[in-house]
KEZAMAR-379618 format. One record per residue (C-alpha): residue number from 1; residue in three letters; x, y, z. Coordinates in pm, whole numbers, always signed. Each point is the difference from the previous one (the first is absolute). Layout:
! KEZAMAR-379618
> NUM, ALA, X, Y, Z
...
***
This chain:
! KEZAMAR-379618
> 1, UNK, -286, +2458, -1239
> 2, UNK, -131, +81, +353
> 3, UNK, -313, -151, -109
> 4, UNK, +139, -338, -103
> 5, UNK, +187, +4, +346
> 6, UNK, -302, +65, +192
> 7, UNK, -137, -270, -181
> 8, UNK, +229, -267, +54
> 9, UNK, +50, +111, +358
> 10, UNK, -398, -100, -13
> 11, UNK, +49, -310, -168
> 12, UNK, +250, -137, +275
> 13, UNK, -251, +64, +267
> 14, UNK, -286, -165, -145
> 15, UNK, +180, -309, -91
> 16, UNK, +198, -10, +306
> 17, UNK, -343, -7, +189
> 18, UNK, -208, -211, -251
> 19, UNK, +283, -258, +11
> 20, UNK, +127, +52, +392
> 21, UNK, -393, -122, +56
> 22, UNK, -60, -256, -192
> 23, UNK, +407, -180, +56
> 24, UNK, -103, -59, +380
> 25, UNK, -383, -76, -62
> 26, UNK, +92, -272, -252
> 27, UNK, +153, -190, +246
> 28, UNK, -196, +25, +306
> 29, UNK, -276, -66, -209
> 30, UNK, +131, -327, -101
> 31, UNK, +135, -99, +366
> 32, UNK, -424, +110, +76
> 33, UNK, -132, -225, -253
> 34, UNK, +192, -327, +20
> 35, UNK, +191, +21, +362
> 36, UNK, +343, -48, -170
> 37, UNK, +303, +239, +80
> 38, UNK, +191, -213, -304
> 39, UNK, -312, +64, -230
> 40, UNK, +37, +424, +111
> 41, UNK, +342, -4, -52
> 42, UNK, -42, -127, -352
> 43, UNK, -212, +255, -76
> 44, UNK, +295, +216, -26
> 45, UNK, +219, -214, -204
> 46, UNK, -234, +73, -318
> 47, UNK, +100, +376, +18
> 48, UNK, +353, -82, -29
> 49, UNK, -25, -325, -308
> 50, UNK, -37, +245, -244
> 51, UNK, +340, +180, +64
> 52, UNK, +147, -303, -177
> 53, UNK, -152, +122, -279
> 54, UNK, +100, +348, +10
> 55, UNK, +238, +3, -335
> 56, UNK, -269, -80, -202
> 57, UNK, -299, +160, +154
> 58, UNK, +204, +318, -32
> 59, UNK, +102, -50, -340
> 60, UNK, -406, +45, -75
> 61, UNK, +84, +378, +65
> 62, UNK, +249, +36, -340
> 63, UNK, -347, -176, -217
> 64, UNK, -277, +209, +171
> 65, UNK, -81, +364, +71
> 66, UNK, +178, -4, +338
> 67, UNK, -260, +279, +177
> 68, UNK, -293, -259, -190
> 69, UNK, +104, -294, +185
> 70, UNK, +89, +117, +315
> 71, UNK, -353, +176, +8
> 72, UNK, -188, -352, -105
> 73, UNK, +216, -165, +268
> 74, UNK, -185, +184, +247
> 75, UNK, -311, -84, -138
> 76, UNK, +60, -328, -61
> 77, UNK, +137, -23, +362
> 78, UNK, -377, +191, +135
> 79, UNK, -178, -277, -150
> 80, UNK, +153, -280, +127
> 81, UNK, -4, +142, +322
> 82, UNK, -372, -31, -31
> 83, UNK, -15, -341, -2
> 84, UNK, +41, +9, +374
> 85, UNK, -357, +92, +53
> 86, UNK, -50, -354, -129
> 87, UNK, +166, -132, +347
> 88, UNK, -240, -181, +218
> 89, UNK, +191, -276, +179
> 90, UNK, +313, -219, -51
> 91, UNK, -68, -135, -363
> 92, UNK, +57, +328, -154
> 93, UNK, +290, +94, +196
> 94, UNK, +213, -67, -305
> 95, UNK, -102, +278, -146
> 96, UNK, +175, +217, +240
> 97, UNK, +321, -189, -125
> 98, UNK, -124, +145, -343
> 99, UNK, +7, +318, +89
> 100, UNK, +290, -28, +181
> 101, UNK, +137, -105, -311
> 102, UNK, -138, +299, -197
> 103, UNK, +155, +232, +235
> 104, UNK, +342, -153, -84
> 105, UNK, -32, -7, -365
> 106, UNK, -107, +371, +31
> 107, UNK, +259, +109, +219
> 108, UNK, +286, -75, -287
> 109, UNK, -203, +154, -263
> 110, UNK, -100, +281, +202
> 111, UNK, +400, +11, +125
> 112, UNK, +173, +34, -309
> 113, UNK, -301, +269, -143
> 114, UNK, +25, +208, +272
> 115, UNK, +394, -16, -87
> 116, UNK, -57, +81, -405
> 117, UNK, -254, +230, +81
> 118, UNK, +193, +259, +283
> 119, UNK, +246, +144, -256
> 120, UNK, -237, +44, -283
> 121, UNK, -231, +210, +267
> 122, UNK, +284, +187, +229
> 123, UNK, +305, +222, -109
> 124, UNK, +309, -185, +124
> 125, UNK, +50, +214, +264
> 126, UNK, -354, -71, +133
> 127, UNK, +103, -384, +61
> 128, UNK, +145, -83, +307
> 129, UNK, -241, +250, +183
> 130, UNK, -290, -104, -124
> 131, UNK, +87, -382, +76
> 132, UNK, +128, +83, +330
> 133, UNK, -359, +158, +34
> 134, UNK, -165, -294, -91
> 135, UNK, +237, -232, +209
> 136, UNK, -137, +182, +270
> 137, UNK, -313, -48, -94
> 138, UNK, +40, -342, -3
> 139, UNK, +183, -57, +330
> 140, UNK, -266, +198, +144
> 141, UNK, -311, -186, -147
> 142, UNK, +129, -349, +181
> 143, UNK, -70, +221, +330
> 144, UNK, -357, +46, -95
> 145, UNK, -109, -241, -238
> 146, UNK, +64, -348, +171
> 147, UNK, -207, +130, +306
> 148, UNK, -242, +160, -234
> 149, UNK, -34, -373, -167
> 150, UNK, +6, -192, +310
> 151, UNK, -269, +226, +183
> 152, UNK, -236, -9, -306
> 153, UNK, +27, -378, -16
> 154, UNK, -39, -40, +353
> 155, UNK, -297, +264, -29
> 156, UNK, -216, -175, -286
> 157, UNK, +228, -284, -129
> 158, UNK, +173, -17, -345
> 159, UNK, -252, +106, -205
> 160, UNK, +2, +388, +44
> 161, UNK, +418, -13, -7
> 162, UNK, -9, -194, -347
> 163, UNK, -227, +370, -110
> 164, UNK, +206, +229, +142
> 165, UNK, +315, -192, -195
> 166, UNK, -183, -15, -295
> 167, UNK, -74, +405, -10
> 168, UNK, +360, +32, +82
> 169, UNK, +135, -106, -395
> 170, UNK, -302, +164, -165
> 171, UNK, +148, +354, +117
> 172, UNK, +340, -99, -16
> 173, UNK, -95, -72, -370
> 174, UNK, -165, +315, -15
> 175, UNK, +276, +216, +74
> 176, UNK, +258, -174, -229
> 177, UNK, -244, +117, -231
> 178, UNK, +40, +368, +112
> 179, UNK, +346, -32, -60
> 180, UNK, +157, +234, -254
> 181, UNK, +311, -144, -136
> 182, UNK, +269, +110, -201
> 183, UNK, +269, -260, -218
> 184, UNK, +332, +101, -43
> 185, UNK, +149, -5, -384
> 186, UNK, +280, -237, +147
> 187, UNK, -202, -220, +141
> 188, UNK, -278, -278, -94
> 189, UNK, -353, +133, +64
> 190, UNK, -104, -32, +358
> 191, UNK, -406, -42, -104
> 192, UNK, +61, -258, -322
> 193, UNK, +226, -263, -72
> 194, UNK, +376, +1, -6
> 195, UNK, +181, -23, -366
> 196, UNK, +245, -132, +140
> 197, UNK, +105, -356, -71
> 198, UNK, -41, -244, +314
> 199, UNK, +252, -260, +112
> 200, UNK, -15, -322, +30
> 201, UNK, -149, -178, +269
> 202, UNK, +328, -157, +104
> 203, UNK, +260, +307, -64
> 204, UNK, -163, +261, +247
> 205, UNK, -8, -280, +288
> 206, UNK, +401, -111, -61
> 207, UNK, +100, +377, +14
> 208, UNK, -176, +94, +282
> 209, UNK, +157, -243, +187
> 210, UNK, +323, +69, -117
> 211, UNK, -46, +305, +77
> 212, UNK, -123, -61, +343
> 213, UNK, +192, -296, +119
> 214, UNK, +337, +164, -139
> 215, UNK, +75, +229, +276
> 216, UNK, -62, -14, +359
> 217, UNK, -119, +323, +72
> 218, UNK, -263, -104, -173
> 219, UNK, +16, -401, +51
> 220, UNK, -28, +77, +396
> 221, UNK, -315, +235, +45
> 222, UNK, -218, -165, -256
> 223, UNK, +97, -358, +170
> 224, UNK, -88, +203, +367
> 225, UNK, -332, +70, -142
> 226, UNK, -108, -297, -107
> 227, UNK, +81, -168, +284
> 228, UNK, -188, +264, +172
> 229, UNK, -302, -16, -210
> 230, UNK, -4, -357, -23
> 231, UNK, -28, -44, +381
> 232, UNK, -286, +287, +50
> 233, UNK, -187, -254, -231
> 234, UNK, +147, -333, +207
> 235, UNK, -178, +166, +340
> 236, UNK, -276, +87, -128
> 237, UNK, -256, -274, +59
> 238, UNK, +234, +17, +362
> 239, UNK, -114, +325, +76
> 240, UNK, -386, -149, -89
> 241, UNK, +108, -246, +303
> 242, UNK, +112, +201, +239
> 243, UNK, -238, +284, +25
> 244, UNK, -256, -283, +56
> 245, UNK, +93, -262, +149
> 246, UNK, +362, +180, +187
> 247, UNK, -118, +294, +116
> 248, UNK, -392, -79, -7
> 249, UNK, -110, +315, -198
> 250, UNK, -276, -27, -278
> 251, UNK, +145, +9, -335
> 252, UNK, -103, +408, -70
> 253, UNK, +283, +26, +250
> 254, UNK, +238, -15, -353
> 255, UNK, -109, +324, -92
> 256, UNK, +135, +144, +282
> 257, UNK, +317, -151, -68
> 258, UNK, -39, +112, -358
> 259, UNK, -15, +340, +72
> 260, UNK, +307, -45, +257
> 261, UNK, +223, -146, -265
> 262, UNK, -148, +323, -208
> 263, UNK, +112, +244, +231
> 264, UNK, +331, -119, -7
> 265, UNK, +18, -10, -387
> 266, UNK, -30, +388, +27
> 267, UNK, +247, +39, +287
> 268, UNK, +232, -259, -236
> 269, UNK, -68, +171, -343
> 270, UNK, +78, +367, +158
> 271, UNK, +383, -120, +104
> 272, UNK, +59, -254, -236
> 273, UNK, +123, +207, -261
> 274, UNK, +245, +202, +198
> 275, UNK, +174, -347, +156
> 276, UNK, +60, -134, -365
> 277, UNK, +200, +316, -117
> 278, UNK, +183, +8, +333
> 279, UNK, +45, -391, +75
> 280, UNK, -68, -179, -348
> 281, UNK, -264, -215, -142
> 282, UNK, +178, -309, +168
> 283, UNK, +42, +114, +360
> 284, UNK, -403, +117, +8
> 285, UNK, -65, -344, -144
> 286, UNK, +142, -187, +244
> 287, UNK, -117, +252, +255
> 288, UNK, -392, -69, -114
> 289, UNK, +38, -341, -54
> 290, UNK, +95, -30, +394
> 291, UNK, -253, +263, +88
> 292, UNK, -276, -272, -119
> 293, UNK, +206, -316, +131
> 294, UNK, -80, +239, +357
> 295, UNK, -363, +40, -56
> 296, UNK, -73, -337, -125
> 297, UNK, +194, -147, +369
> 298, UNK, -248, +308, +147
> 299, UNK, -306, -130, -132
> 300, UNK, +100, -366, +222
> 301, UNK, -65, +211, +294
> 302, UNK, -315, -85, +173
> 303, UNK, -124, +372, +55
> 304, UNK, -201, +156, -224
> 305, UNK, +170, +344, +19
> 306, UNK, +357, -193, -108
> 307, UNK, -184, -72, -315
> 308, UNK, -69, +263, -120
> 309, UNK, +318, +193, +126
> 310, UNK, +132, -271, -230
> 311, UNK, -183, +52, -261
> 312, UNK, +76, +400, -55
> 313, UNK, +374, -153, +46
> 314, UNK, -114, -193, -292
> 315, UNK, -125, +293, -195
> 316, UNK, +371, +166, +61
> 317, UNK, +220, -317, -145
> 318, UNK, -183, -96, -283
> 319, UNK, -19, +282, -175
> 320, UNK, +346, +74, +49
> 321, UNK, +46, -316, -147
> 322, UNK, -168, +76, -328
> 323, UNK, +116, +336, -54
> 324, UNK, +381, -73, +24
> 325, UNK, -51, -311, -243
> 326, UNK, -203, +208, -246
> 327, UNK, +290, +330, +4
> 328, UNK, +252, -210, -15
> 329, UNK, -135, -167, -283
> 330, UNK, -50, +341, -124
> 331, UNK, +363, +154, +87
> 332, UNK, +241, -274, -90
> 333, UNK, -245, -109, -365
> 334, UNK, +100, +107, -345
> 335, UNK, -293, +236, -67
> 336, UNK, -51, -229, -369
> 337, UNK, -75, -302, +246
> 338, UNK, -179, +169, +324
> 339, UNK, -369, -118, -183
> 340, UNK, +146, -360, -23
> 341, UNK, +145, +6, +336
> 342, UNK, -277, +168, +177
> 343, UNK, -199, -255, -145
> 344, UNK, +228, -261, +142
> 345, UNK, +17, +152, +337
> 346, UNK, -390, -22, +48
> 347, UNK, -9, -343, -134
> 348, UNK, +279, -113, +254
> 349, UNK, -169, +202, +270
> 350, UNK, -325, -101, -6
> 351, UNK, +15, -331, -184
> 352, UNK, +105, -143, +286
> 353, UNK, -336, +53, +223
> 354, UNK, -157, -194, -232
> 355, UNK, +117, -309, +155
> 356, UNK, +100, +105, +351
> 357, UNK, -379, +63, +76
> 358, UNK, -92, -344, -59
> 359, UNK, +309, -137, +181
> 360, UNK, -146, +245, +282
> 361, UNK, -345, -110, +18
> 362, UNK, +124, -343, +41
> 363, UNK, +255, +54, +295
> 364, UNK, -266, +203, +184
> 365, UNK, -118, -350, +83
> 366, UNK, +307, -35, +242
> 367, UNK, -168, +318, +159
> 368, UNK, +32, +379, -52
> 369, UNK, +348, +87, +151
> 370, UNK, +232, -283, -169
> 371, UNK, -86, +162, -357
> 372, UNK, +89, +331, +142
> 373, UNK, +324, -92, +188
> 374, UNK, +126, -216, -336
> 375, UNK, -51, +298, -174
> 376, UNK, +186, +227, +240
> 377, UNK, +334, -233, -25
> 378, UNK, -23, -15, -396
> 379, UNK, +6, +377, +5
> 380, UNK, +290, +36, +276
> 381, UNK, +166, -291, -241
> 382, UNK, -7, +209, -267
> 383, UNK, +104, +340, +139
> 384, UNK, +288, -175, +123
> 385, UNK, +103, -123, -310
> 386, UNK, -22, +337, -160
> 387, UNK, +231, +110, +305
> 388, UNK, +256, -242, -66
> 389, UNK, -5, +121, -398
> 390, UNK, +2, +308, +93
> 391, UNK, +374, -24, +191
> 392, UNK, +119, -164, -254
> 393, UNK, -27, +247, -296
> 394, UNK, -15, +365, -10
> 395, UNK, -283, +175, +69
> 396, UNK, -169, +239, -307
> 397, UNK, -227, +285, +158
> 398, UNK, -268, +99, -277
> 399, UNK, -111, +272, -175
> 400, UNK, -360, +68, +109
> 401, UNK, -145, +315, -117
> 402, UNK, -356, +113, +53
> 403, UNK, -56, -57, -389
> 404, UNK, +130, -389, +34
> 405, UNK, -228, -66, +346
> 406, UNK, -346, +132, -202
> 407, UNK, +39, -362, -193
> 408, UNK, -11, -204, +362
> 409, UNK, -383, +140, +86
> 410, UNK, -185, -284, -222
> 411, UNK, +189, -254, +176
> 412, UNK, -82, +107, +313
> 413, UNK, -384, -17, -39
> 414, UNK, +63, -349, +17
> 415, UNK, +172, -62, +303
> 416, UNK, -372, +116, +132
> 417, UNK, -153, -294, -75
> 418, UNK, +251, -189, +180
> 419, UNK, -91, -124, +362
***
């Protein structure tokens, strides 16, 4: 068992740095090649479009070997990749959107896998270290790896990061393959398809929501978060704006302000779990989603040290933001609907990027601060709102246990690729 945590302590760091590189690099490379902040920002909304998807790409895991497709995910993934090295000047930059695309796609497969896979490969005891191991890993890769993409672009251009991200799957795949797993009798087979029967398309969407929507300590955080989330992806071509044209710095300057929304993931991650037993997933909800109204009014400030100040304030609220939605989705969730609701908790997360991206890249036009101030007041809106609820009706603390707060580590890879 200490060899299948070692592993996936291994896996986490290679994908976190594979990934971390290639997020940042996709879009600078874009701004590069056509001169259009909208264009970059766009770039990220194709990782997020296939998170609408996410019932049904995940139900590919009860038809197929799980550890099979998860392992020609990251193959799959490698070679795509590769079409970067046909790059050569604006016509082609659409196929950066591609694998933009690809990287979505495998980021739900790869998602739910990893989340099939852990208990068929770890005793139960083994779970929430080994994930808080790997959230670490992950925290700390967006430290290194956005700098580490940035300085290699800004070395020898795209080309060369495109390789290293490609190597990246192809020994992620290679260690899935090391795995040795075990299945449960009470369970459906972790590494071949599930017996049991699957529901229909329109049942597992209506009882998540039910099950989410029904009470608000769980109505409140998962509304904070998307909020939250949906902003990070409003600002984003805003941020483009004003590193360039604000505060006059070349466009590698985002790495730096990568890695500064990094560091402050870790700092985040390390507390957050101690403020939602002692203050409840609703009060660190609201307290994240104002922690990122802060840095996004930070960010207006025409100093570049403000920014990225702002940005590790950033890196503190929304993470917060994500892990009190996802435990108290956990907590408050019949366990015979937590798939469905989980499910429905992404969906409403992230779904919601998909078109506040676009609605971004077009206000950038009005400049780089308006975007970032509009999204400010929508997120001081909403915590206010949850305020008001929250005087209204009693508050219910949650449970959270280290073996409930394991669950909340695939989520937060994620919130990485947000900007």
């Amino acid at each position: 068992m200490r060899r299948n945590a070692a592993l996936f302590v291994t896996i986490s760091l290679l994908s976190g740095l594979g990934g971390g590189a290639m997020a940042l690099v996709a879009g600078i490379w874009v701004l590069d090649l056509t001169g259009s902040t909208a264009r970059a920002a766009l770039a990220g909304l194709c990782v997020y479009v296939p998170v609408l998807a996410g019932p049904w790409l995940g139900g590919l895991l009860d038809r197929v070997p799980r550890r099979l497709l998860v392992i020609g995910v990251n193959l799959a993934l490698a070679a795509v990749l590769l079409c970067l090295l046909a790059v050569r000047g604006p016509g082609q930059a659409w196929l950066i959107f591609v694998v933009s695309a690809a990287y979505g796609v495998s980021y739900v497969l790869i998602d739910a896998g990893e989340t099939a896979l852990l208990p068929a490969a770890l005793a139960p005891t083994q779970l929430a270290d080994v994930n808080g191991w790997r959230s670490s890993a992950q925290e700390g890769m967006k430290l290194v790896a956005p700098l580490a993409g940035v300085g290699l672009y800004a070395w020898r251009g795209g080309h060369p990061v495109a390789v290293l991200s490609a190597a990246v799957p192809v020994l992620v795949a290679l260690l899935y393959g090391a795995l040795r797993l075990r299945t449960a009798p009470d369970t459906a087979p972790a590494d071949g398809p599930s017996r049991m029967p699957s529901p229909t398309p329109r049942r597992p969407l209506r009882a998540g929501l039910a099950a989410l929507l029904g009470r608000r300590a769980v109505r409140v955080p998962v509304m904070l978060a998307a909020v939250s989330i949906a902003m990070s992806g409003f600002t984003t071509a805003a941020l483009y704006a004003v590193v360039t044209a604000e505060l006059g710095r070349p466009s590698t300057f985002l790495g730096v302000l990568a890695s500064a929304q990094g560091g402050g993931s870790v700092l985040g991650g390390l507390a957050v779990g101690r403020l939602v037993d002692r203050r409840g997933a609703v009060a660190v909800g609201i307290a994240g989603t104002a922690l990122f109204a802060a840095g996004c009014l930070g960010r207006c400030l025409p100093w570049w040290p403000a920014a990225v100040a702002a940005s590790a304030v950033i890196g503190v609220g929304l993470p917060w933001t994500l892990v009190a939605a996802l435990t108290a989705v956990q907590t408050h969730t019949p366990p015979a609907l937590l798939g469905r609701a989980s499910g429905t908790a992404n969906t409403l997360m992230f779904g919601p990027i998909t078109l506040a991206i676009p609605l971004g890249s077009a206000a950038v036009h009005l400049g780089g601060r308006p975007p970032l101030v509009a999204a400010a007041v929508a997120c001081l809106a909403a915590t206010l709102v949850a305020v008001a609820g929250r005087g209204r009706r009693p508050h219910s603390a949650p449970d959270t246990g280290r073996r409930d707060r394991w669950r909340i580590s695939s989520g937060r890879e994620r919130i990485g690729n947000v900007r």
